[in-house]
C-alpha positions in Angstrom: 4.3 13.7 13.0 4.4 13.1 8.8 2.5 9.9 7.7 5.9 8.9 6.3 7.9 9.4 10.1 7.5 7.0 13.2 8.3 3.2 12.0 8.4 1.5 15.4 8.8 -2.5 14.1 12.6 -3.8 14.3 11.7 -5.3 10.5 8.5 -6.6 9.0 8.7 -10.1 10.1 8.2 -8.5 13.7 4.3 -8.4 12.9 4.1 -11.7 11.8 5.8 -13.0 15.1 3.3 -10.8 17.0 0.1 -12.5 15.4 2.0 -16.1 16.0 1.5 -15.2 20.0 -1.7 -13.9 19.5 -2.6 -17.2 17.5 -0.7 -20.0 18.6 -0.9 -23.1 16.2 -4.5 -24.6 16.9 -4.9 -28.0 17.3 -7.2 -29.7 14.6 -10.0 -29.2 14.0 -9.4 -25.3 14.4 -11.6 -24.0 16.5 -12.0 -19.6 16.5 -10.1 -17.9 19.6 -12.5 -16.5 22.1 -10.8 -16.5 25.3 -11.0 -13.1 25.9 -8.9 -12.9 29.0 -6.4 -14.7 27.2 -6.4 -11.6 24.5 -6.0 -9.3 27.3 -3.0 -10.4 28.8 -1.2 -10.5 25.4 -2.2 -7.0 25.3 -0.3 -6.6 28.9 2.8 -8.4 27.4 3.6 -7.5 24.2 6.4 -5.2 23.0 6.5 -1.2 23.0 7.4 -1.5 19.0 4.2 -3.2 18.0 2.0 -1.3 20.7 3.1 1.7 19.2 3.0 0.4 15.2 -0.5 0.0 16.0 -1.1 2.7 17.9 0.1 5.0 14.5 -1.7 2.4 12.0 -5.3 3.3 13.8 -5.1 6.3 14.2 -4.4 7.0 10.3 -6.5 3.8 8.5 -9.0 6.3 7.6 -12.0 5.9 5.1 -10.0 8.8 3.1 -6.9 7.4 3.7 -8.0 4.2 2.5 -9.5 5.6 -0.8 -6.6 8.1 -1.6 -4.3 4.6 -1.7 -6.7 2.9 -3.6 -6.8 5.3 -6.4 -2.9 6.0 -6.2 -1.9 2.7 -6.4 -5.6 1.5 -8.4 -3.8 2.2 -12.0 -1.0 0.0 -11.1 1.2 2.2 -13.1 4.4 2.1 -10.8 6.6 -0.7 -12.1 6.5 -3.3 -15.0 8.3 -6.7 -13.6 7.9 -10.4 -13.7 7.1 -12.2 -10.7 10.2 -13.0 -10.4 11.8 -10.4 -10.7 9.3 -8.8 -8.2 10.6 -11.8 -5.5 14.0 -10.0 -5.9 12.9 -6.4 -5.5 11.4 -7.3 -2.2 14.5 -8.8 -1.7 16.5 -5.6 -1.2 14.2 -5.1 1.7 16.6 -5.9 4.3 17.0 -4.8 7.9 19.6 -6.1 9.4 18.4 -5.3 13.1 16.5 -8.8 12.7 18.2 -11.2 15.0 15.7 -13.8 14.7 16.5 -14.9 11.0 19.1 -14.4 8.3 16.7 -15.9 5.7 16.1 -13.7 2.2 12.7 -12.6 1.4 12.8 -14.8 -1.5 13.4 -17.8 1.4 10.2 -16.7 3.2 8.0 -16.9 0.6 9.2 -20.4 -0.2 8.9 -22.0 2.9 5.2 -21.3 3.0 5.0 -22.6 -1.2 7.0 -25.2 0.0 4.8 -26.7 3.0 1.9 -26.3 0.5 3.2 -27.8 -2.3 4.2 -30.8 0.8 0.5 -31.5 1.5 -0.5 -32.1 -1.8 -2.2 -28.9 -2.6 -3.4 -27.7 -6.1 -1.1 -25.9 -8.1 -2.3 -22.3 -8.1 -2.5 -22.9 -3.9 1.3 -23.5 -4.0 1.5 -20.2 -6.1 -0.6 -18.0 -4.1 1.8 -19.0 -0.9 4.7 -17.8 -2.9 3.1 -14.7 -4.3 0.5 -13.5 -1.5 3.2 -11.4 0.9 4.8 -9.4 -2.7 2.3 -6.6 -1.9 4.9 -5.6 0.8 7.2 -3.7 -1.9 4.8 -1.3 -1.1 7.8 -0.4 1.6 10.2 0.1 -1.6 7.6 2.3 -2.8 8.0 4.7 0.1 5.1 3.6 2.1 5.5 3.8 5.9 5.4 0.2 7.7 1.7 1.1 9.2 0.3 1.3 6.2 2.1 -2.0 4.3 1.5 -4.4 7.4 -0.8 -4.9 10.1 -4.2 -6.4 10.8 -6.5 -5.5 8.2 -10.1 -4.5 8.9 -12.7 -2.6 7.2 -13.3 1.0 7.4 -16.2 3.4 6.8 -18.0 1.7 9.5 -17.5 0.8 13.1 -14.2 -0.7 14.6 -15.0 -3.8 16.0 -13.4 -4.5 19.6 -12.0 -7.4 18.4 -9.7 -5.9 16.5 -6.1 -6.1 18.0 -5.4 -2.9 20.4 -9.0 -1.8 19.6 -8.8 1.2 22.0 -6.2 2.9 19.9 -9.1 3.7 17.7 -9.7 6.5 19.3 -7.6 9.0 17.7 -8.9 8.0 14.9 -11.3 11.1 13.7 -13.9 8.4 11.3 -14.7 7.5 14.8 -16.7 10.8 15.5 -17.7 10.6 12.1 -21.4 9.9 12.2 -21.4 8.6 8.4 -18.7 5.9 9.5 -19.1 4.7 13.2 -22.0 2.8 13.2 -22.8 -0.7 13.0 -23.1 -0.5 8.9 -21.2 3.0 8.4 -21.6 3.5 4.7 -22.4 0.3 3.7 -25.6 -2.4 3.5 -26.6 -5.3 6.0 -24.9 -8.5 4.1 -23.8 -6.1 0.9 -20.7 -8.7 0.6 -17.0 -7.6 1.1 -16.3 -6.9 -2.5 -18.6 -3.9 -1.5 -16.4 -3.0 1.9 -13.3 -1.0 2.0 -10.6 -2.3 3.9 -7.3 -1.0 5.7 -4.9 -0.3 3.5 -1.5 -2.8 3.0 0.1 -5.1 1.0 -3.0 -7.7 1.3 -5.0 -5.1 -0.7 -2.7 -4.2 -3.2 -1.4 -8.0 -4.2 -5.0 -8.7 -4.6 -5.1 -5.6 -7.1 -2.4 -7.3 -8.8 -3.3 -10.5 -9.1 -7.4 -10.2 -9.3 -7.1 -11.0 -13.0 -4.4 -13.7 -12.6 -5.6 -16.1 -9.7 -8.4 -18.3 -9.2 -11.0 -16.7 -7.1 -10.3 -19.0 -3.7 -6.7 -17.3 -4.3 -7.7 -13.9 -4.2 -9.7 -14.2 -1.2 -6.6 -15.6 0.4 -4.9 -13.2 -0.4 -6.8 -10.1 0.1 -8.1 -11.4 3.7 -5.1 -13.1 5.1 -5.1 -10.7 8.0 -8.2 -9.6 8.3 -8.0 -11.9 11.3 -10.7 -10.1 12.8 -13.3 -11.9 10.7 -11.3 -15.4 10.3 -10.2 -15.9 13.6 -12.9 -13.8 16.2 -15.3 -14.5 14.1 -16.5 -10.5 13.4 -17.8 -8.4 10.7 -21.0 -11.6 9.4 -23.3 -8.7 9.1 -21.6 -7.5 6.2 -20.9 -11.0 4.7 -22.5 -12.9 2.2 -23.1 -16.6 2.0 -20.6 -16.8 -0.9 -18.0 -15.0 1.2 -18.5 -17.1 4.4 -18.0 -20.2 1.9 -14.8 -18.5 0.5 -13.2 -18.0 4.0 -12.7 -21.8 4.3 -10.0 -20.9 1.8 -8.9 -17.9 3.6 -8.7 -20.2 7.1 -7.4 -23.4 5.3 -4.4 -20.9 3.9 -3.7 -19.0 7.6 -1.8 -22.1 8.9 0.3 -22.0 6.3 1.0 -18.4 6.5 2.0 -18.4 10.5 3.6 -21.4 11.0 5.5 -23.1 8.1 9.0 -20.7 8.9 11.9 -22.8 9.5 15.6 -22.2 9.9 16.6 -24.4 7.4 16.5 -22.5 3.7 14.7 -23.8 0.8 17.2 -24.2 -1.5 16.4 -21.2 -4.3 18.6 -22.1 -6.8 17.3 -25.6 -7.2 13.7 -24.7 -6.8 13.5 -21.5 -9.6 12.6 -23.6 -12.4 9.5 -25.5 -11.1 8.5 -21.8 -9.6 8.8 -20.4 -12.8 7.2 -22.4 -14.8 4.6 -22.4 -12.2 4.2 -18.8 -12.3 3.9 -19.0 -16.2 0.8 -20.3 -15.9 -0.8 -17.6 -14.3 0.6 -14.6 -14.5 1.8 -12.7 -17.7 6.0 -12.0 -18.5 5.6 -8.8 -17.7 3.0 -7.5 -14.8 2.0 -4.3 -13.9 2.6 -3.1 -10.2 
């Protein structure tokens, strides 16, 4: 099988739904799942297409892998575009075996903005909920779904078994890689996660876009919105610093927001497009490299 071939998931979104009934909405104050039991029995329920998405995104998140994007894509040298007109590239990633939701991609983003912007949030917070999924024109790109959605977690040092489907791990060779499958791999005890190298997908490469753009609690939303390992099981402190553990309030403060703020009812674009653009105009530049 190519790295290209194999995309099990009926459309994107189908992750998304599959984290919701990992993570139901918490009640407040959010306390971490643990129930491991619980986790288990998801495992026994859920469906052959996201079993097998992850099944082909472990065995190929490699260290190498991992790297190889990040210099391919590190130049951002693929496409000049405004936000904007980013919103409606992704937009022409349709799939019309969806029968859950006929909203645009444009649509989705808004509805999280939107229930942001409804709480009273800062300004670049209601931004990052528009912007922080764009990464996933990675698809339009050519890149295979396992490597554009997914759980993110580090790699180049050992897969923690809290890490959804954790025993498909095993086909992946950094395992019997004695540089990579120990407790620190190739990093240092509390080295901070600027330092850590984590699975490739559109969390990693919006942050790569935006790093210069965004205020630095929005980056770390972005970068570690599902790296739900570490912000809902709690994994992964060893390499932390203190600064990062203070920074994933932001990251868990966004999650909510992320998961459970899609609706049936539409934002209405049309009206909308000229408080998002002139939001967007504060942060980013016209023209933006991808």
């Amino acid at each position: 099988m190519s790295l290209t071939e194999n995309t099990p998931l009926e459309s994107l979104d189908e992750w998304e739904d599959d984290v919701q009934a990992r993570y139901p909405e918490p009640e407040k104050p959010f306390t971490p799942h643990k129930d491991k039991a619980e986790f288990r029995d998801y495992e026994n329920t859920t469906r052959p297409t996201v079993r097998e998405f992850y099944r082909i995104n472990h065995k190929f998140q490699t260290y190498d892998f991992v790297k190889q994007k990040k210099q391919e894509y590190g130049g951002l040298d693929h496409k000049q575009m405004s936000i904007w007109e980013a919103m409606e590239f992704l937009n022409t990633l349709v799939d019309d075996s969806d029968p859950d939701t006929s909203l645009s991609q444009i649509q989705h983003l808004m509805q999280t903005s939107e229930a942001i912007r409804a709480d009273g949030h800062p300004r670049w917070f209601v931004l990052t909920g528009l912007v922080h999924d764009l990464g996933k024109i990675l698809c339009l790109f050519g890149e295979p779904q396992w490597a554009v959605v997914g759980d993110t977690f580090p790699v180049g040092c050992k897969f923690s078994d809290k890490i959804v489907f954790p025993q498909f791990f095993a086909d992946n060779p950094d395992v019997e890689n004695g540089a990579y499958n120990t407790e620190n791999g190739v990093y240092e005890s509390g080295c901070g996660l600027d330092k850590i190298e984590m699975s490739w997908g559109h969390d990693e490469y919006m942050y790569m876009v935006a790093k210069d753009c965004l205020p630095e609690p929005a980056l770390y939303m972005i970068r570690y919105h599902s790296f739900y390992a570490a912000h809902r099981e709690g994994e992964y402190q060893h390499l932390m610093t203190d600064h990062d553990r203070e920074m994933f309030k932001w990251v868990r403060a966004f999650n909510p927001y992320d998961l459970y703020s899609k609706s049936p009812t539409p934002p209405d674009v049309k009206a909308l497009r000229p408080y998002y653009e002139d939001l967007i105009a504060e942060y980013f530049p016209a023209q933006v490299a991808w």
